[in-house]
N, C-alpha and C positions, 0 to 999 in steps of 0.2 A: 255788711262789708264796711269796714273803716273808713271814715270818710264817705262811705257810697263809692269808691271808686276801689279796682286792685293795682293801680299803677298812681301814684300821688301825683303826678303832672297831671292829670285826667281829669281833676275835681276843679281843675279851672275854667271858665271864671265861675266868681262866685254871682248868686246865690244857686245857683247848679250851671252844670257844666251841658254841652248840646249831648244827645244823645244820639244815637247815627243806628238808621234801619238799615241803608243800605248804599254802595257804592257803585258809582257808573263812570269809567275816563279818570278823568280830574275832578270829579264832582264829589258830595255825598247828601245823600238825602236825609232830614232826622225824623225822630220821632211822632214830628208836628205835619212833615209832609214840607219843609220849607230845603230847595236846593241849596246847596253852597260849592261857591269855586273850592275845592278843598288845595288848602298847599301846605297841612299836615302829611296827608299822606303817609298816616302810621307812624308819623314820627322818622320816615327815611328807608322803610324797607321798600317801598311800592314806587320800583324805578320805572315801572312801566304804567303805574295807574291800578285804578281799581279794578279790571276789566282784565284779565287772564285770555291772552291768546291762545284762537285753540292749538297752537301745540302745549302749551303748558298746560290748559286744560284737558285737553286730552290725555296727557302723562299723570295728571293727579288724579283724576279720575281711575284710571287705570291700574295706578300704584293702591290706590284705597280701595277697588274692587276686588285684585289680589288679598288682601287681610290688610288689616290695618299697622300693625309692625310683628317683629317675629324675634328679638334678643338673640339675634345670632347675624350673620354678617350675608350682604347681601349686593349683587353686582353694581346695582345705581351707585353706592359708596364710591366703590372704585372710579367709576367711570368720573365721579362729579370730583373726585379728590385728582384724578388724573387733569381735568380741566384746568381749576385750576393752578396747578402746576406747571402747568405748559403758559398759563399767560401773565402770573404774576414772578416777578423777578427774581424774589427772594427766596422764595417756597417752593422747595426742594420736597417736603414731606407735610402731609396734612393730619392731625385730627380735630373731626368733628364734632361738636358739644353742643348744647341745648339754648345758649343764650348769650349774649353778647359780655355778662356779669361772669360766666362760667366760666370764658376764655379766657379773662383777665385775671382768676383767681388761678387758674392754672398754668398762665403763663409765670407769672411771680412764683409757684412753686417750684414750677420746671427753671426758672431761673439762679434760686437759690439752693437748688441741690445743683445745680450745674459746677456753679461758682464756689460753692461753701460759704456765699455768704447772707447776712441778713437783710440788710435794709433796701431798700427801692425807692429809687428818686424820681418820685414824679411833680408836674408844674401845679401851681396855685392857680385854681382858673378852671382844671381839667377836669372829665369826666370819664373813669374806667369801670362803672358799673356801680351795684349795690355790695361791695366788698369790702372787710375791715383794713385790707394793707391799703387803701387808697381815700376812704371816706376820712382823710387828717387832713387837719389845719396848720398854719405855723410857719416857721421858716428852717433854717439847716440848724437854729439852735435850742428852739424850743416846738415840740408839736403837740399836739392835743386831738383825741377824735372830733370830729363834724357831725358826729351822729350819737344821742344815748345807744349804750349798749356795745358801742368797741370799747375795748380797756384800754387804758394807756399803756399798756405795755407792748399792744400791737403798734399805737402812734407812734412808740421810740423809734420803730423798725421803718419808718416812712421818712425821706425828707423832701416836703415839698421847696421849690423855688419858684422865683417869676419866670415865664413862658417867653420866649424872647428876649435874656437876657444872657448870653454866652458867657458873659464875669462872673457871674451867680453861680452857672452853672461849674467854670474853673475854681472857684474858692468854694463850693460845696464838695469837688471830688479832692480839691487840695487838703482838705479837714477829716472824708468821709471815704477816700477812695479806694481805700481798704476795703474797705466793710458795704461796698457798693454790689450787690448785684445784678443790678438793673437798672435804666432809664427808662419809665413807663411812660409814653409821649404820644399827641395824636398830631398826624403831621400840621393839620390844622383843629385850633381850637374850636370844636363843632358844638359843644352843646353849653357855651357859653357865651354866645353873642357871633362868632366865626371870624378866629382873629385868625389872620394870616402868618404864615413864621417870617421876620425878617432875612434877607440875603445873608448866606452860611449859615444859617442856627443851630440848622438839622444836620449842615457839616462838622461844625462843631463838637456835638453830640457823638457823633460818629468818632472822633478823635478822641475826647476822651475815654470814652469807650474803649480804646481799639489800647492808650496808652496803659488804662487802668483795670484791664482784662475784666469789664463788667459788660452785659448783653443791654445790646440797644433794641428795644419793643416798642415797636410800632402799634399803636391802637388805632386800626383803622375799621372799626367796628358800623363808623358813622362815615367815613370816608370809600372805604372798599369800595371797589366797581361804582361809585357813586363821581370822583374826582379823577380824573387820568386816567377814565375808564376802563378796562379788561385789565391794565396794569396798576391799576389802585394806583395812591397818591404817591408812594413811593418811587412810580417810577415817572408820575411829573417832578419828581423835585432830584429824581436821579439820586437817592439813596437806598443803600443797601443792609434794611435792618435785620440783625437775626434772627429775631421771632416777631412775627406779626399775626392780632387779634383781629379774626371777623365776625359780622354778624348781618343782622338784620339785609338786603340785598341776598346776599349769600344762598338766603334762603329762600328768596320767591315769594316773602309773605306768610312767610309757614315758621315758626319757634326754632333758632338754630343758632348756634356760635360757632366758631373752631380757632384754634391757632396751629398756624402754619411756620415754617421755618428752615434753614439749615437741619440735614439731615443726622449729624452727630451731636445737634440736640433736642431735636424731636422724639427721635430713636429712643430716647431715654424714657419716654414712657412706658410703664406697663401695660405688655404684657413683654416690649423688649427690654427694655428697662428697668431700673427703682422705683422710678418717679411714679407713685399710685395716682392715676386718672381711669375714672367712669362714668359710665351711665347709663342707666336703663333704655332712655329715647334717643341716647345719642346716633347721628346718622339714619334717621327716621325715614323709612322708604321715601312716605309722601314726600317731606321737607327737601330729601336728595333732591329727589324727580322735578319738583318745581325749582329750586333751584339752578342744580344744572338748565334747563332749558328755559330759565329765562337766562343763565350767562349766556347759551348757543344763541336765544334771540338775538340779543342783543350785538352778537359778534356777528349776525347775517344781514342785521336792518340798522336802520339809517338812526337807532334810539341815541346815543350820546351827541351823533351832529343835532338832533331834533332838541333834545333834553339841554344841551349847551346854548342853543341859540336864543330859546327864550328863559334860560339864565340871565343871557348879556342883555337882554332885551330890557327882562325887568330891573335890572340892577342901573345900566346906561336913564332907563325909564325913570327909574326912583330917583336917583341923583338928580337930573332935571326938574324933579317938584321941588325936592328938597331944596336947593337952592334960588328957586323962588319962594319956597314957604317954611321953611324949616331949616335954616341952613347951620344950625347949632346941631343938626344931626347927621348920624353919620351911614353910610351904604356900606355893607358890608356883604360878602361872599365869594364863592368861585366854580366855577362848572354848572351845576342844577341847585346850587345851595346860595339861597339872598337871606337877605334880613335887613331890616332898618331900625339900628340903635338912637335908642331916644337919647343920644350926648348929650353935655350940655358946654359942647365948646364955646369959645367966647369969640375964634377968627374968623376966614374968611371958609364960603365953605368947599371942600373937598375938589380939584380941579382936574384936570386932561388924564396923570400918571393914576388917577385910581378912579374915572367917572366906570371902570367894571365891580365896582366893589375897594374897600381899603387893598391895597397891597403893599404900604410900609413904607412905600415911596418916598424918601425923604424931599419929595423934586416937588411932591405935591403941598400945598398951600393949607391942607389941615392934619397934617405930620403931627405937632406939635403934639392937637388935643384928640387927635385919634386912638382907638380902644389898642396896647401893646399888648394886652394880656386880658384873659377871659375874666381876672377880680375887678377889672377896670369898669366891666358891664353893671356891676352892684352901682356905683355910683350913676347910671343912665337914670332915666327917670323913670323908673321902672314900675312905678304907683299909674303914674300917667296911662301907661300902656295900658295897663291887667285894668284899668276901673273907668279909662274913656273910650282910649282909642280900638280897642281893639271890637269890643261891645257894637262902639262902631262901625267897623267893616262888616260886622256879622249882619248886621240892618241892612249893609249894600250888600247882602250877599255873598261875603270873599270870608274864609277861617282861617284865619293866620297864626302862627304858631299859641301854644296859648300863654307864653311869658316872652320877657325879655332875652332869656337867655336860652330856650330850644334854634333850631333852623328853620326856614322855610324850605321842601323840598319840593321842584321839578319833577312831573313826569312825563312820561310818553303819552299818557293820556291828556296831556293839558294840549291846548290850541293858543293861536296868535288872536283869536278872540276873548279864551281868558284872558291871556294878560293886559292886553288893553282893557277889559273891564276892573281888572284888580288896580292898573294903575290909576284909572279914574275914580277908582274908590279909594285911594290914596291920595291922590288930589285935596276930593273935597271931604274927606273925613279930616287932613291936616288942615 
């Protein structure tokens, strides 16, 4: 395997990465036999922990002793495309796909046969998967791919901007607004340090959109059912976007994406539509079945008040070290998603309007040198992390994201004993 690893965040840290026998709660055991607090947790699909309630196991069990899939259509679809429909705002119509990269690649096609048109504006900072419309660099006037192996001619058809910045985003549609078919956005920047969007951004977004008849796409791949719970993030920030991408959650821990949306542009996929979309595993009995019934968990048990509380817990947590020992860094997150950016502000540190995490505050006291935009996370001290700190928590026990720029993710499986053990190993590792 490349690397030794099939997913490239995975090969960190160096000189090898932990390798993991098995998972229990919030925990994971590796290959050595050494436990750890886990607050990877898959990287964000595993809302409930590593530990499968038995109604979920019992469903996946069940779905996988039936056969394993069948390439033809099968009631759990239905049932789990009906759920969420009934609890996300926007999503009128569902299809289901294989991967959080598949929804994004298919919402930008379903976009630009909507529209007729080519390019797609998404923020500098952001993460929509391993795809050629979105792996670009640059700004509205020059872009380049991020990756060997896009050609430049798919980077023409991208234009990124800064993430929070509403003038950017009006002098990019006043240049491009033509030739816009899309805003590709994640309500929060998740897999680049977890910037918050400043007040209006997402309304903004929304307007232009609405003036310059382009779709606004939600990428809530990393947010879904994870922020604003059964209503995804869209309906904490109370916007209303056309088509929105999910993933990971969605799924139960099982391989799954889909995007959702307005029904007269959903519709347009094949087999009702133009738009050619497929898959061999798409809508995968097992993946429904554990999905669907961890959303029903979750909407019967006490998981988002439990997952939220020791959010605020550890973020309120963190910022109180920090400012005794690190006050040149910064807390960041929201609902079950923290993180703590190595800044290297110069004021004072972060105060009352964001001790839950940054929230853009202008009222708070490290406004100035706080992260606005997920390119802001490059400049952290991001050596620091991947080659002391982080090594470090692993000695105390705690596996924290394994860069500067993943989340740490909450779950139902953790306790108010991990986190006070995590935050003590945050203590004395700073």
């Amino acid at each position: 395997m490349p690397g030794g690893v099939n997913s490239s965040v995975r090969a960190a840290p160096q000189p090898y990465p932990v390798f993991v026998e098995s998972g229990e709660g919030g925990h994971v055991v590796d290959a050595d036999g050494n436990r750890y607090i886990d607050w990877i947790q898959g990287l964000g699909p595993l809302l409930l922990g590593h530990d499968m309630p038995e109604p979920i196991q019992a469903a996946v069990q069940s779905r996988a002793a039936d056969g394993p899939m069948y390439g033809m259509p099968s009631e759990i679809e239905v049932e789990h495309a009906e759920f969420v429909c009934r609890h996300v705002p926007s999503v009128e119509m569902i299809r289901f796909v294989n991967s959080g990269t598949e929804a994004t690649v298919s919402a930008c096609r379903l976009a630009r046969a909507i529209t007729g048109r080519d390019k797609i504006l998404i923020m500098q900072g952001g993460y929509h998967g391993a795809q050629e419309s979105t792996l670009v660099e640059g700004d509205t006037d020059e872009q380049s791919p991020s990756s060997a192996g896009v050609p430049q001619a798919f980077a023409e058809q991208t234009i990124p901007i800064p993430f929070n910045d509403p003038e950017a985003a009006e002098a990019a549609f006043e240049k491009h607004g033509d030739d816009i078919a899309a805003v590709l956005v994640e309500p929060i920047q998740a897999n680049m340090g977890i910037v918050y969007p400043v007040d209006g951004y997402h309304e903004a977004l929304r307007e232009l959109c609405d003036e310059y008849g382009s779709l606004l796409v939600f990428d809530e791949v990393i947010t879904g059912f994870r922020v604003g719970g059964l209503g995804c993030a869209q309906s904490k920030f109370d916007i209303d976007p056309d088509l929105t991408t999910f993933g990971k959650i969605i799924g139960g821990g099982f391989p799954v994406g889909a995007i959702g949306g307005k029904t007269e542009y959903i519709e347009q996929f094949t087999p009702a539509g133009d738009v050619f979309q497929a898959g061999t595993f798409s809508g995968h009995p097992v993946t429904m079945a554990a999905g669907l019934e961890t959303l029903k968990y979750c909407a019967e048990n006490d998981v988002y008040d439990h997952v939220n509380r020791l959010g605020r817990r550890l973020r309120e947590g963190l910022s109180e070290i920090v400012e005794d020992y690190a006050p040149e860094y910064t807390v960041v997150g929201s609902d079950s998603l923290f993180k703590l950016v190595f800044t290297r502000a110069d004021g004072d540190p972060q105060d009352d309007p964001c001790r839950n995490g940054c929230r853009q505050d202008s009222a708070c006291a490290r406004h100035r040198d706080c992260p606005k935009r997920g390119t802001d996370i490059r400049r952290a001290e991001t050596d620091r992390y991947a080659r002391l700190f982080r090594p470090a928590m692993r000695e105390r026990g705690v596996l924290v994201s394994q860069n500067q720029f993943e989340a740490n993710f909450v779950s139902y499986g953790h306790t108010e004993a991990d986190v006070e053990k995590t935050l003590e190993a945050y203590k004395e590792t700073l």
